[in-house]
N, C-alpha and C positions, 0 to 999 in steps of 0.2 A: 508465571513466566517460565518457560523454558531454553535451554542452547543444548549447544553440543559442540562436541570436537569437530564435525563436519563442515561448520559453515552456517549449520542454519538456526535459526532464530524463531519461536514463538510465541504467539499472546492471543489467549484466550478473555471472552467478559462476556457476561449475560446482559442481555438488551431485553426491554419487555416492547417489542415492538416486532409484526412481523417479521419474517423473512425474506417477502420480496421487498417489504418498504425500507427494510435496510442495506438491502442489495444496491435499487434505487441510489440511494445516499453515496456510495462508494460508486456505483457505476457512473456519477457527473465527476468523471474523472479532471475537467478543468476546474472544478467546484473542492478538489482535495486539498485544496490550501487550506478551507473551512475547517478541517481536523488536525493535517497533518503539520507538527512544528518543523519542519524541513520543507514538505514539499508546498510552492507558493499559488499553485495553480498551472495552467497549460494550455491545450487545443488540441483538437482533432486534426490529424492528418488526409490528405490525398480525398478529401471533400465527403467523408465520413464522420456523423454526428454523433456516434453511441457505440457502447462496447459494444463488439461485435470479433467474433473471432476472425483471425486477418486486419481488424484496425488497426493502424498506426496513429500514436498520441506519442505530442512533444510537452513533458513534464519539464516544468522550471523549478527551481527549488534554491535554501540558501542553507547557508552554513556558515554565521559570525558576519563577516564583508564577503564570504565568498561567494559568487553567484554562477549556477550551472544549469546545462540540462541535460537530461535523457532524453531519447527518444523511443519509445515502447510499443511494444507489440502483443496485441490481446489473443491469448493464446488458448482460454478457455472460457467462454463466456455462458452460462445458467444462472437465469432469473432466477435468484432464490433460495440460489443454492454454490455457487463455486464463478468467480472472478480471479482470475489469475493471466499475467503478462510478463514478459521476459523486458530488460533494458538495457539500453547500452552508452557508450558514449563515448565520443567518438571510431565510432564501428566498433570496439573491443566492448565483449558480453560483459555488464557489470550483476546481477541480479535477477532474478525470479521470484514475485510478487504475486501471494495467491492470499487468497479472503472466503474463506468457508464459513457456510450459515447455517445450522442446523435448530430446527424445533428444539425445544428445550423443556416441552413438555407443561410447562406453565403459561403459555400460550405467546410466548417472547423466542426468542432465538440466541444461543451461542456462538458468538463468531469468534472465530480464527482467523488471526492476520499470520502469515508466516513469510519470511524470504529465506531463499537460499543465494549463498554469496556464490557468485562464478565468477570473480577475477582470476585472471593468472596470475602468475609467479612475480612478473613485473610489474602488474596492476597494484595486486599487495604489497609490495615492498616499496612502491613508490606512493603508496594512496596515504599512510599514516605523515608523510611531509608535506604534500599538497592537500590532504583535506584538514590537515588537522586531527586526526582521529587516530588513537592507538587501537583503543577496543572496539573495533564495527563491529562485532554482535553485542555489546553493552549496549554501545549508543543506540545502535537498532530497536532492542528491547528495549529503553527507555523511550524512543520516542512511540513505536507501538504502542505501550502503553498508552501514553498522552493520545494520542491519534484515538484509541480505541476508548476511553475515557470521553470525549469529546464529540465522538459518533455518538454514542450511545445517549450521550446528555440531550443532542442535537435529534436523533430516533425521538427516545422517549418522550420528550416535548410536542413533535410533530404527529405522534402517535394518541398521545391524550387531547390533543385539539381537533382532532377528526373523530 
């Protein structure tokens, strides 16, 4: 796990399953509740079924009783290689969400979950009373983790039964 003083958050794991079929897994973006302990699932936007750069996807997600959503936008889409989308909520940018895959040389893949935080000034000083959250890059990197833990269990499985 890494952070920084910027904002931004990462978490790296080796997966022994290819590249695209891991991409797959993260690209049924209404299917992310399956990993992610925050986000509960979603839909596609404006009659678009799959990442696609230009897609719009409405993410639900929870945190304790609190329940919200994003609405996101796919902002870099490669089979295989690079999934990333900006979110917001209510119009104000809240995060940048990217997912890198890379060979790993052992015939599996490395992925990279990372976000970078882009609240403002007001977002951030109000977000730790309404979300509940002092540290959003702890929480963050804790739940990547879990997320990226639970891809990977969910790959590897799908991977040795094919």
């Amino acid at each position: 796990m890494t952070t920084s003083d910027t904002g931004r958050a990462q978490v790296s794991i080796d997966i022994n399953a290819a590249p695209e079929a891991v991409y797959d897994l993260v690209a049924d973006l209404p299917g992310m509740g399956r990993w992610s302990p925050e986000a509960t699932g979603g839909r596609w936007l404006d009659g678009l079924t799959e990442a696609q750069v230009g897609a719009r996807f409405r993410g639900w997600n929870k945190r304790g009783p609190l329940r919200y959503y994003t609405t996101c936008r796919i902002t870099a889409a490669d089979r295989g290689r690079l999934l990333e989308w900006e979110n917001d909520a209510a119009g104000l940018s809240v995060a940048r969400w990217r997912y890198e895959f890379q060979p790993n040389g052992s015939g599996g893949t490395t992925v990279t979950e990372s976000t970078d935080d882009r609240r403002g000034r007001l977002m951030r000083t109000l977000s730790p009373v309404v979300m509940g959250i002092k540290d959003r890059r702890g929480h963050n990197l804790r739940n990547m983790q879990v997320t990226l833990e639970r891809l990977k269990a969910a790959a590897e499985r799908q991977s040795s039964s094919s």
